[in-house]
N, C-alpha and C positions, 0 to 999 in steps of 0.2 A: 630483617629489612622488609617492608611492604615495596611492593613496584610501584606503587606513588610517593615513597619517601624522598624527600627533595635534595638532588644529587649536584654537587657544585665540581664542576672539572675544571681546575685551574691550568687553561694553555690547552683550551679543546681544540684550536685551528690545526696543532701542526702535528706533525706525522705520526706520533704516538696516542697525542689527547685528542685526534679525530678521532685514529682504532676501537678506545677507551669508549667514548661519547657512541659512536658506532656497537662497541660489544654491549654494553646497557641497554639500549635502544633492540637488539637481538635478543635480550634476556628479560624483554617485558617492563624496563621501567620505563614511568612514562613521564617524570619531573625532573628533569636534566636543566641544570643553567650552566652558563659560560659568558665571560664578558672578551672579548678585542682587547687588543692593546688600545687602541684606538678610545675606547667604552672605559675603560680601567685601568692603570697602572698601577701593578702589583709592588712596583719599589717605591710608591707612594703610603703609608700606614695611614692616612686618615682616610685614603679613599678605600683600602681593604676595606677599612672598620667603617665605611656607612655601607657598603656594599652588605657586609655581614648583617649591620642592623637593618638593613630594610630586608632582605630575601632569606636571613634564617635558616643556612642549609643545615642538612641532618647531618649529613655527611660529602667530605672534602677529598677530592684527587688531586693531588697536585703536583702537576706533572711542568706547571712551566718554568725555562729557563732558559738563560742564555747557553747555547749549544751550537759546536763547530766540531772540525777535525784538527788533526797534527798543527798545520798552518795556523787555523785559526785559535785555537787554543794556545798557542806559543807567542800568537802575535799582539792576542788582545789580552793579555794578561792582564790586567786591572778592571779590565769589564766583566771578563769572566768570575775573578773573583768578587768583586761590588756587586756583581746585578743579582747576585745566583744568591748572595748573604741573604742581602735585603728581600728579594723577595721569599723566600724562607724563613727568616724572621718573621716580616708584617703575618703571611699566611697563617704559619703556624701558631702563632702569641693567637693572631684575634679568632682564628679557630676557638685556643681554649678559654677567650674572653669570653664567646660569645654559646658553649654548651656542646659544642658540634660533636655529635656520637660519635664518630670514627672520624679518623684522616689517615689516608695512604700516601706516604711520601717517595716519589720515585727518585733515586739516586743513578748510580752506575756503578759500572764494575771497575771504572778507574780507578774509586776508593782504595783498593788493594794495592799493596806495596808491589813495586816494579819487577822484584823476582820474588814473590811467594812462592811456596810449593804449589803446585798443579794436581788436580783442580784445586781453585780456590773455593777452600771454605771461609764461611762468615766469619768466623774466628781468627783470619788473619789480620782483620781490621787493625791497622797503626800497631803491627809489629815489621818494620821496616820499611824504608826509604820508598816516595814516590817515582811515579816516571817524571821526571823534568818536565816533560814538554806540554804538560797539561796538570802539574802540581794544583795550578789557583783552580782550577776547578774540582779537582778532586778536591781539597781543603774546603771548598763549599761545600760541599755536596756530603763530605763528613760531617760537616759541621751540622747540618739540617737533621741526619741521624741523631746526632749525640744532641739536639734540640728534643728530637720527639721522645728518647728513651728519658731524658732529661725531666721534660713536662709527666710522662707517663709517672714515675718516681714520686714528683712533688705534689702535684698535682691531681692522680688520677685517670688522667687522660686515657683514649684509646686511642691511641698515635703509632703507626707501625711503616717500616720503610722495605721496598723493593725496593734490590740491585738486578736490573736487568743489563746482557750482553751487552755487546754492539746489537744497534736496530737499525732497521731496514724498514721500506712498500711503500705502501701507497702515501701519498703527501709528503715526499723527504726532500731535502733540499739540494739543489745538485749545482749548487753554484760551482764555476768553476776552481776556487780556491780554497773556500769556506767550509764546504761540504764534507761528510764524513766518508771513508775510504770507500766503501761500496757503489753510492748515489755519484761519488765523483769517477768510479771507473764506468757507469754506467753513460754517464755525459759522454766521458773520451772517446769509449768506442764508439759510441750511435756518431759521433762528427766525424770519427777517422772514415766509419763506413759512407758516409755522407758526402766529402770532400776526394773519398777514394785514395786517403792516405795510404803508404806503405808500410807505416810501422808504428806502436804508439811506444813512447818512455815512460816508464812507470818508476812510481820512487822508490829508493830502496834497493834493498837486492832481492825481496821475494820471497824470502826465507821466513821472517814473524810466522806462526800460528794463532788464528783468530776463531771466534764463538760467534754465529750471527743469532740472531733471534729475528723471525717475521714479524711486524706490527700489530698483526690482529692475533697471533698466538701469545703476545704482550699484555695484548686487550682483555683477552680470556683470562690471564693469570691473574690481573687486575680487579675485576669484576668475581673472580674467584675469593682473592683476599677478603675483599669490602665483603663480601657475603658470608665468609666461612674463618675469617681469621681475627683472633684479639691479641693485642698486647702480650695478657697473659701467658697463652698459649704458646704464643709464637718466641717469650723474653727467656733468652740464656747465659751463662754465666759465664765469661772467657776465662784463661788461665790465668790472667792478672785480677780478677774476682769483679771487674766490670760486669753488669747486665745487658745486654743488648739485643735487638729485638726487629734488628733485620734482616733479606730473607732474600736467599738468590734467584733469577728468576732467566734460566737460558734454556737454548736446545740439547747440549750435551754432546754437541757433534767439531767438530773443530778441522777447520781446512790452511792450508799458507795461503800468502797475498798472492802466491803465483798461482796455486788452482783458483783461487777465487777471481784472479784475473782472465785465467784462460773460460772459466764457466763462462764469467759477464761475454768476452769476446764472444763464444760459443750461441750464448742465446741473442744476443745483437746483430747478428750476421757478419761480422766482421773478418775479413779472409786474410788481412795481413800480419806482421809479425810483433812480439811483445820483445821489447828490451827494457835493461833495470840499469835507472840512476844512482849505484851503489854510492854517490856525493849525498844525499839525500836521507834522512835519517830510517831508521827502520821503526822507533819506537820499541815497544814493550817486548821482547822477542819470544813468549808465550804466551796468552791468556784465556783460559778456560776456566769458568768457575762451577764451582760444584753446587747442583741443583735439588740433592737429592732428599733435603727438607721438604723442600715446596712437593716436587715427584711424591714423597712420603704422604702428604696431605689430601692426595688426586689429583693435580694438575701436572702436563705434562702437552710438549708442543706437539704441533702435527703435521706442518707446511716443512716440505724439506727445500733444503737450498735452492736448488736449480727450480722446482716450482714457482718462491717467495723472487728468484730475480726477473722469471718472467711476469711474475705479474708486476713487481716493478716498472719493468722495462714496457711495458703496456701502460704505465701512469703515468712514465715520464715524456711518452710517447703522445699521451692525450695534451698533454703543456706544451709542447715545443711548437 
């Protein structure tokens, strides 16, 4: 890649495609594009495909979608799955209409079946059952995978997908219902502390173990790939003889909802007491996945937990 090669970040505004737009920007290139929802709508295909024909990028991130937590994910089930298709569809097709050297597709770790073995490796890809509670988006977001190894096959393409953790920092969303478990404990507490609450409920009983990954050690990995990874390279054969050629991308470190609860408390000031709405689902009651392809390659995080919350809690602190 030259650092003028013209770099398209699909979904630069929010919490990860800022990091992303951010890490490039730190590593010297200087032809970064990004359209708004507002400017573009990605579930539109003809406006992908003028977009594509006027600005000709070399190479595609494409990091946007529709994205929530437990709530939102269980509530919006048909937007989650329609928005997340289509816009992975359009991207990806006029990507390969239009020549684009590489595309990096970011997924998740929800992919993975609801009790894999731990850590999860690549390889457990759709060998058993989803978590429920956010099936339509895991089902997208596979589906965008077996797109890219798909076009790679037919087509040639160099199309290759990151599964990153749970994310976290700077730009995340902390709506009160919507938002993912971290960014929504970090709301709770700053209002408990705020209002001088005595106690916050948290959902659940506490117990899940969770993977976070920081945004901008996200970014690094990102901007690692697009620079040092191909298709080829990176395509493997599972034990049902499929090829596949996505690639995990975590800290390796793994905490419960209740240390992660008590940290956020801890770094927010909050002096009162936590209790658990055992009524309240827990979700996935493990997930760790295994990073230690990507690790293999030279990439590897560096922001640990309590760091990545405070600086969080400093971003969500400049919004409020």
């Amino acid at each position: 890649m030259k650092k003028d090669s013209k770099i398209y970040i699909a979904g630069h505004l929010g919490l990860v495609g800022g990091g992303i737009w951010r890490a490039f920007e730190r590593h010297g290139y200087t032809n970064l594009i990004g359209r708004s929802i507002e400017e573009m709508d990605l579930m539109n295909q003809a406006e992908a495909d003028a977009f594509f024909s006027k600005e000709k990028p070399e190479y595609v991130v494409l990091v946007a979608a529709k994205v929530g937590g437990i709530h939102a994910n269980n509530t919006y089930r048909g937007q989650f799955i329609y928005e997340n298709l289509m816009i992975e569809l359009n991207v990806i097709h006029t990507a390969y209409k239009h020549g684009v050297k590489k595309l990096l597709f970011l997924g998740s770790s929800c992919i993975y079946p609801k009790l894999a073995p731990q850590p999860i490796k690549e390889e457990a890809l759709l060998t058993g059952p989803l978590e429920p509670t956010n099936e339509p988006y895991a089902i997208a977001k596979i589906a965008g995978i077996r797109l890219c190894d798909a076009y790679n096959r037919q087509y040639g393409t160099n199309f290759i997908s990151a599964m990153p953790t749970n994310m976290y920092g700077p730009g995340d969303n902390y709506h009160p219902e919507n938002s993912h478990v971290l960014p929504a404990l970090i709301r709770r507490f700053h209002e408990a502390k705020v209002s001088g609450a005595a106690e916050v409920v948290c959902w659940g009983t506490g117990s899940p173990l969770r993977e976070f990954l920081y945004s901008d050690d996200l970014a690094e990995a990102c901007v690692f790939l697009v620079e040092k990874a191909n298709y080829k390279d990176m395509a493997f054969t599972d034990e049902s003889g499929t090829v596949q050629s996505h690639i995990n991308v975590g800290s390796g470190k793994e905490v419960t909802i209740k240390q992660l609860a008590e940290t956020v408390r801890d770094v927010v000031g909050f002096k009162g007491k936590i209790s658990w709405d055992s009524s309240k689902p827990d979700g996935t009651p493990r997930k760790l996945i295994d990073s230690s392809r990507i690790n293999a390659l030279g990439w590897t995080s560096q922001v640990t937990l309590k760091e990545g919350i405070t600086r969080a809690y400093q971003d969500f602190l400049s919004r409020v």
